[in-house]
Every structure is written in structure tokens, then in C-alpha cells.
N, C-alpha and C positions, 0 to 999 in steps of 0.2 A: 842678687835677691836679698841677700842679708843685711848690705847697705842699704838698699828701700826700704827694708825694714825697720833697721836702725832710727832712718832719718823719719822716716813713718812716727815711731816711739818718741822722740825727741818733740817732734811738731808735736804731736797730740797733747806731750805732758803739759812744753808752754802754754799751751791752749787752753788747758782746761786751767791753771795758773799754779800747776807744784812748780813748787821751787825750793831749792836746797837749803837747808838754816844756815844761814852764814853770819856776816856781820852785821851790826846792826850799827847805825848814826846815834850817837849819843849829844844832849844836849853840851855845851861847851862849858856847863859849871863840873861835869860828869866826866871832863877830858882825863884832870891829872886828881882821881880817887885815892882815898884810902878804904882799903876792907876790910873793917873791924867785926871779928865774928869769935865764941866762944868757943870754936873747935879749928883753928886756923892750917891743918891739917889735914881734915875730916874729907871727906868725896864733895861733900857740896860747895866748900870753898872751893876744893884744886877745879872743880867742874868754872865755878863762877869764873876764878880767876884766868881761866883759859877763854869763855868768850870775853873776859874784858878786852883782852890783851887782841885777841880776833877782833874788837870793833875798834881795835884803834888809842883803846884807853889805856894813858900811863899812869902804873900804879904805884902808889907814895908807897915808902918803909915806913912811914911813921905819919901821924893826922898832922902835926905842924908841917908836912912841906903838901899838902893834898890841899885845892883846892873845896871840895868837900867828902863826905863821910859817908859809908852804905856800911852801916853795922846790921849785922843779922843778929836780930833778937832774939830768936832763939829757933829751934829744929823738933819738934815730938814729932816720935811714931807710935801711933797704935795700933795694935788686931782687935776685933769684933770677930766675935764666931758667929757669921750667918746662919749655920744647917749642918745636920749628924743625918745619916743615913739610917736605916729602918734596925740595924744592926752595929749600930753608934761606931764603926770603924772609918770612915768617909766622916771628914770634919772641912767645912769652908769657911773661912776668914776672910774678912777683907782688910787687908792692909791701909791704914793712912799716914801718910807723911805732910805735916801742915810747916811753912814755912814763913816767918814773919820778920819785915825787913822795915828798915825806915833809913831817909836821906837829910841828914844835916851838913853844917858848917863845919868852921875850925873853933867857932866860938861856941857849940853844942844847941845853936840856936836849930831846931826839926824847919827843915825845907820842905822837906816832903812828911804828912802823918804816917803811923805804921800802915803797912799793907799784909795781908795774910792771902799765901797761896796755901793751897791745898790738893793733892795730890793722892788716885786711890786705885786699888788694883785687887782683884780675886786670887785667892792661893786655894787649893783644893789639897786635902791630905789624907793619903793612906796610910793605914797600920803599917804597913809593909814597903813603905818609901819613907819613914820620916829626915832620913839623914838628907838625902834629896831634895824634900821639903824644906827645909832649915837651909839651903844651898840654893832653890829656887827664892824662899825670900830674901835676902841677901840678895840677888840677881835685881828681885821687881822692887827692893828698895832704892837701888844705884838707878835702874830707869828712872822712877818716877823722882830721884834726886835732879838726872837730867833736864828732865822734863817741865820740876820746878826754876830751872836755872834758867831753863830759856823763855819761860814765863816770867821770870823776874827782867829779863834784859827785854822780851816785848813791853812790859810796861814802863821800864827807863827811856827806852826812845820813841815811848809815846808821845804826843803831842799834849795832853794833859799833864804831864812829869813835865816835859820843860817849859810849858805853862808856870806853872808854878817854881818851880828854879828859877825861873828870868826876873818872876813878879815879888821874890823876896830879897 
């Protein structure tokens, strides 16, 4: 019974069309990358750099041996405080992380113009959780760090991106 079930689970997901984030086809100017970013360190590189590596793309030490260049321009986050409760202890924020990236050569000539993702999520806080709160942002920044990264790799192996790669 729990294998009917199983395979039951499996059919239905293909079906309706989840599928797991895996790798993705990059254009072939996109093969052998360099990733120039001001935080080379930071969660949102090591994140980039591990689907690069997952679709296939070898990554240069340095821009002279890359055929071309994904420098991340830059990373802000902000809060907005949406709402205080009737008794101003209850505070909602909304968290944003905006991420702006563009793809050149080795000669700094832009193949690609900038592109800006943007990424947002709700924090909710009580007087009596803050250290928690500070623990949960941190948490919904690293997602929605993810979640711009696989954002940024759907639109590298779009068909628009290597449009334009091919056509410069």
C-alpha cells in the first residue's frame, strides 16, 4: 500500500510539472565565468557559486582566463515597518533584499545591461522574542539570498540572455 502510494505521489507531482531545482543549460559564452562581486565571501556568492558549478560552469580565478564576466553590482537590504499593534508591542516589517548583476567580457565591454532582482518577506516581532526575531531575520535573509540566486541562474539560461551573448 505505501508503494501505491508512493508511486501514486511521484505521478501526480510529474504531472502537475514540479520538478526539483537543479541544473540549469548556460549559454556557451557563460561556460568558463568569472564572479566578480564586492563581498566574495558573502552567502550570496558561495550560494551563486555552487549552482554555477551545479550547471556545469567552470569558474576562472581571475577575468583574464574567463571567457566572460557576472560581476554583482551590488547587494542592499532593507526593513519597512508595515504595522504596531493597538498596544505598540507587535511590530511587522517587511524585509527586502534587492540584487543587481550585469554580464560582460574580458575587454569590460556589458553583454548583458544591469538586471535587478528583488526579493521580500514578512517578520513579525514581539517585545518578548526579540533575540529570536534578529535570528529569524538572518534565517528569511539567507532564503530569500537563495531564492535570488536561482533567480539570477533562470534568467542566465534564458533564451533572451543568450540572445544576446551570441549577438555581441
Amino acid at each position: 500500500m505505501k508503494k501505491l502510494l508512493f508511486i501514486f505521489l511521484i505521478l501526480f507531482l510529474t504531472g502537475c510539472g514540479y520538478k526539483l531545482r537543479g541544473s540549469m543549460p548556460l549559454a556557451s559564452p557563460l561556460q568558463h565565468l568569472y564572479l566578480e562581486t564586492p563581498d566574495p565571501y558573502g552567502q550570496l556568492t558561495r550560494n551563486l557559486r555552487q549552482f554555477l558549478k551545479m550547471s556545469g560552469v567552470s569558474l576562472a580565478n581571475n577575468s583574464k582566463e574567463a571567457s566572460s564576466i557576472l560581476t554583482i553590482l551590488s547587494e542592499n537590504t532593507n526593513n519597512q515597518l508595515l504595522g504596531i499593534n493597538g498596544t505598540q508591542q507587535t511590530r511587522q516589517y517587511n524585509l527586502v533584499l534587492t540584487v543587481t548583476f550585469q554580464i560582460s567580457n574580458t575587454n569590460s565591454h556589458v553583454l548583458v545591461p544591469s538586471q535587478t532582482v528583488t526579493e521580500s518577506r514578512t517578520l513579525t516581532i514581539t517585545n518578548d522574542q526579540i533575540l529570536a526575531s534578529n535570528n529569524e531575520a538572518i534565517s528569511l535573509y539567507n532564503k530569500m539570498r537563495q531564492s535570488i540566486v536561482y533567480d539570477i541562474m533562470s534568467r542566465l539560461s534564458s533564451e533572451e540572455i543568450a540572445t544576446q551573448l551570441t549577438a555581441k
